[in-house]
N, C-alpha and C positions, 0 to 999 in steps of 0.2 A: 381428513386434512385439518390441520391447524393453522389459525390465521393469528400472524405474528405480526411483531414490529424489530428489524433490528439499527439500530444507530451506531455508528461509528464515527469518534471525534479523533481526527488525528491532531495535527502539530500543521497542515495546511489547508487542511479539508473537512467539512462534516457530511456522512453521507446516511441516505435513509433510504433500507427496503421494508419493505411490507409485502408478506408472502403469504401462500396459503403453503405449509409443507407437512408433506407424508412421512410420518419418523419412521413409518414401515420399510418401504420401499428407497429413502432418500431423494421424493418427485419434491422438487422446489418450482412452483407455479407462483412467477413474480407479477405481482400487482400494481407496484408503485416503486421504483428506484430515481433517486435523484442526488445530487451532491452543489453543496457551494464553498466555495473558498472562502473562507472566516482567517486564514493566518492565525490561531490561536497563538502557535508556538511563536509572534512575535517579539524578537530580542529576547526571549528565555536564554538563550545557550549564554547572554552575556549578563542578563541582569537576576538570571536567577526566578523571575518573578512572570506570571500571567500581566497582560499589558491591560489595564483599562478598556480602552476601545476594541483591546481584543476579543475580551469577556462578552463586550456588548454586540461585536459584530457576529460570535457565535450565539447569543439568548435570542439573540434577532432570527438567526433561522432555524432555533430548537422551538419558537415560537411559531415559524412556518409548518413543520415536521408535525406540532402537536396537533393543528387542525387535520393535517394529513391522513394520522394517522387515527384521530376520530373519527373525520368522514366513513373510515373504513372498516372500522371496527376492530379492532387487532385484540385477541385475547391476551394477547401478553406484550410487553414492551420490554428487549433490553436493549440498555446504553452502555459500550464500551468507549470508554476514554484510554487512549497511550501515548504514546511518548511527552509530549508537552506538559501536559499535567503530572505525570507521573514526577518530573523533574520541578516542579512548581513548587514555589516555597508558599504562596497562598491559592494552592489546590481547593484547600476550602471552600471558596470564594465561588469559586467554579461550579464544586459539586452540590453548594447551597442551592446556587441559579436555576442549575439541572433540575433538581427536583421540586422547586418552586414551581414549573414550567411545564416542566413532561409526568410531574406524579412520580417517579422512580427514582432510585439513588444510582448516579451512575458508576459504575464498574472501572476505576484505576488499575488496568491488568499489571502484571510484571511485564516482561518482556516476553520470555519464555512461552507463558501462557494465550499472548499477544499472536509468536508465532503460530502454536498449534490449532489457535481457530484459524488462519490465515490458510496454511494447509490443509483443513480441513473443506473449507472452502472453493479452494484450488482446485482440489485431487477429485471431489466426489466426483463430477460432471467429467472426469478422464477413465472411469473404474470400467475394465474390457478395451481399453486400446488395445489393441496387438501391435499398432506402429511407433509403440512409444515403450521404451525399455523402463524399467524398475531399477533400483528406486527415484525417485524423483528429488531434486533439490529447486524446493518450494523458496522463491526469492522476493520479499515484499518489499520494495523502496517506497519508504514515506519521507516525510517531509523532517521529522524529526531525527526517527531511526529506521536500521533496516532489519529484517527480520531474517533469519536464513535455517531450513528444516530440512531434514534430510529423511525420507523415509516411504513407504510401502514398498518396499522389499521384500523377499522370498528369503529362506532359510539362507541359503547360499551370498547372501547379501547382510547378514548379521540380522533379518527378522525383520519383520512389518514397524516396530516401533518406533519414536520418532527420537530425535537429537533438532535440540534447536537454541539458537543461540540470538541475540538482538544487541546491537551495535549503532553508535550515536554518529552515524553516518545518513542521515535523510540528507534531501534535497536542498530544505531552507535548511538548516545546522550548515552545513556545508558552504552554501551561499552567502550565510549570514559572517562565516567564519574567517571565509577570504576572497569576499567582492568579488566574484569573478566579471571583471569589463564587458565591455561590447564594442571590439571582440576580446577575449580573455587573454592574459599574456601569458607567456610560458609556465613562467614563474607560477600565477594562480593557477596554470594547471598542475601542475608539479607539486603544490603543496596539498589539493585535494586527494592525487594520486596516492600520496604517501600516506593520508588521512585514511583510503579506503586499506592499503596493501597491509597498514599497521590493523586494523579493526580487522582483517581478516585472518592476519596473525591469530587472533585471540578467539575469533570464531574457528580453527583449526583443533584449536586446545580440546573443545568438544564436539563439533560436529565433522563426521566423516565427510567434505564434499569429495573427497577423492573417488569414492564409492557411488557417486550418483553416476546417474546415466544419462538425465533428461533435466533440464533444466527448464523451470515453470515461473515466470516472472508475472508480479504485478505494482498493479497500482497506477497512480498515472504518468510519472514518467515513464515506467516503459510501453505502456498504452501506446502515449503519443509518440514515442519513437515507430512502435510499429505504426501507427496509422501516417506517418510520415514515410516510413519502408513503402507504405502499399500504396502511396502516392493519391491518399483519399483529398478531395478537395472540402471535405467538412467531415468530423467525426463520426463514424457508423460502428456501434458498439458490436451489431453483428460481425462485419468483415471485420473485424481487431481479434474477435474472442475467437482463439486456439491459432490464432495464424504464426509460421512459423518464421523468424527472419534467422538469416545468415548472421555472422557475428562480420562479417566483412563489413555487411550493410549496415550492425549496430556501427560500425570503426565511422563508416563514413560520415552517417548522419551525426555522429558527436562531434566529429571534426567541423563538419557546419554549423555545427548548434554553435560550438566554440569559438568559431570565428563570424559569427554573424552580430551583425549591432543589433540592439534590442527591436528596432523599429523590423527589423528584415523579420526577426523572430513573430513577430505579430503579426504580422501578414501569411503564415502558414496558415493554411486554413483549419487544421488537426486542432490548434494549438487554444488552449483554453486560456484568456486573459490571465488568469490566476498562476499560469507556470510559467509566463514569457519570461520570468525573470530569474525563475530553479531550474530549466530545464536545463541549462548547460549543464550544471555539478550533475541532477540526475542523468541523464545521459551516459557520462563520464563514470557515475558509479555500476552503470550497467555493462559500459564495455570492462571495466578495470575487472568486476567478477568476472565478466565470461573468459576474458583472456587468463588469468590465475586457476579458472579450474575447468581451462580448456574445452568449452562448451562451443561447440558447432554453429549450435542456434541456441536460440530463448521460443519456446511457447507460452504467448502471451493468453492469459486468461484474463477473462470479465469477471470473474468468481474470484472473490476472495475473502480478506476478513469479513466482511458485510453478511456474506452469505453462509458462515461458519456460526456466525453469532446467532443468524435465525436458526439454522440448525437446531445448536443449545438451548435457546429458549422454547421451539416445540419441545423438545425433550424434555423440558422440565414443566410442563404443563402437563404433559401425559405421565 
C-alpha cells in the first residue's frame, strides 16, 4: 500500500484525500476525505481574473490540508487545479501560493485530462457489476465546468477506450451568468436550459452518449440531489454512494430547487451552506442531461476526481 495525498481545486470547492492504495489490486483504503467551499471561480466567468479574497480563502484551507496531510504522512502529494484557474488570467498567482504552502506545483489539467481522472475514479469501485450495463457515461458537474466520458465498453460498444469532452457549464458559471432568483423565473430558466442543450451540442461532436447505457453522476450537485431523493435529514456519504434515483425524482426535485426562496433552500438538511445558492443551475444541469440522452436514472457516486488523482499519484510512486 501506498500512502498518498490527492487535492482537488475546483471553481467552488477544494477537497482532500489521503489514502493508503494498492496499485495492484485497485484497494483505495481512505484515511482522511474532507472538502471546503473557497469559491475560487469567483466572478472569473466575468472578470477574467482569480478574485483577491478568493485566493486567500483557498491558501486558507491548503493551509489546513498541509497539516493534514503531515500528520499523516503521505508519501506523495498531488494537486490538481480545473476549471477556474485554468481560465485565469493571473493563474500565476494561485500556483505560486500553492506551492509556497503544500511543497508541490499544482497541476492545471485540460479539460479532457480533467475528465479521465474523474472516470477513473467513478468506474473502479463499479468494476463486476452485473446490474449495471456498459459502457458508462461518467458525468462530473462542477462549479465551473462539466465534464462528460463515455467508456468501458466491450468490443461491441466501439472498445474500453474513453471519449471525453469538458464544457463551461458548472454550477457557479451558470449562476453567476444569469442570477437565478428565489424562486427563479422562467426566463432564467430558459436561458440555462439553452446554455446546457448548446454545450451538449458540442460534446456530441466527440463523445458518443448515445452509446452509453448507465449513467454515473457526480460531485455535489448531484450528491445532494440524490440525498434530497432519499429524504436524508443530514448528509450521509454512505447512503448517497451508488444510490440509484429515477430521472422523474431528478424532474421533481429541480422543480423545488427552482421554485424555492433561498431561505426554504437552507433549511434542507442535505444541503451544504456553500450550494444554497448553485444548487438550482446544478440541479437543472443534471435533469437537462438526463433527459437529451434519455437516462432512466443517475448512479450517484462518492468516487471521483479526488479519488482518480490518488490513483495516479501511487502509480507514479511505484
Amino acid at each position: 500500500m501506498t500512502r498518498v495525498a490527492a487535492v482537488d481545486c475546483g471553481t467552488n470547492s477544494i477537497r482532500l484525500l489521503v489514502a493508503d492504495v494498492d496499485t495492484a489490486t485497485g484497494r483505495l483504503v481512505e484515511l482522511d476525505r474532507r472538502m471546503t467551499i473557497v469559491r475560487l471561480g469567483q466572478d472569473v466567468d466575468r472578470t477574467g481574473r482569480l478574485a483577491p479574497e478568493a485566493l486567500e480563502r483557498t491558501f486558507a484551507a491548503c493551509r489546513e490540508y498541509a497539516a493534514v496531510i503531515g500528520d499523516l504522512g503521505a508519501e506523495a502529494v498531488r494537486f490538481v487545479a480545473t476549471s477556474a484557474s485554468r481560465d485565469a488570467e493571473n493563474r500565476d498567482d494561485f500556483v505560486r501560493g500553492v506551492r509556497d504552502i503544500l511543497g508541490v506545483e499544482p497541476e492545471v489539467v485540460t479539460g479532457d485530462r480533467e475528465a479521465e481522472l474523474s472516470f477513473t475514479g467513478a468506474t473502479r469501485s463499479l468494476a463486476g457489476r452485473e446490474d449495471l450495463d456498459t459502457p458508462y457515461l461518467v458525468v462530473d458537474i462542477g462549479g465551473g465546468s462539466t465534464e462528460f466520458v463515455v467508456g468501458g465498453g466491450g468490443a461491441e460498444d466501439g472498445g474500453p477506450g474513453l471519449a471525453a469532452r469538458s464544457v463551461d457549464i458548472g454550477c457557479v458559471r451558470l449562476t453567476e451568468r444569469h442570477a437565478p432568483g428565489s424562486p427563479a423565473t422562467q426566463e432564467q430558466i430558459a436561458a440555462i436550459r439553452a446554455d446546457v442543450e448548446a454545450a451538449l451540442d458540442l460534446v456530441e461532436q466527440s463523445v458518443p452518449l448515445a452509446k452509453a447505457r448507465t449513467l454515473v453522476g457526480l460531485a455535489g450537485s448531484v450528491t445532494t440531489v440524490a440525498g434530497i431523493a432519499l429524504g436524508l435529514d443530514a448528509y450521509d456519504s454512505e447512503a448517497i454512494h451508488h444510490a440509484r434515483i429515477p430521472v422523474e425524482r431528478v424532474g421533481e426535485i429541480s422543480r423545488m430547487l427552482l421554485g424555492a426562496t433561498h431561505e426554504e433552500r437552507a433549511a434542507i438538511g442535505v444541503m451544504h451552506p456553500g450550494r444554497v445558492d448553485v444548487i438550482q443551475a446544478g440541479a437543472l444541469v443534471l435533469l437537462t442531461i438526463m433527459q437529451r440522452t434519455g437516462a432512466r436514472e443517475v448512479v450517484v457516486s462518492e468516487h471521483d476526481i479526488l479519488d482518480g488523482i490518488a490513483y495516479s499519484a501511487a502509480a507514479e510512486v511505484r
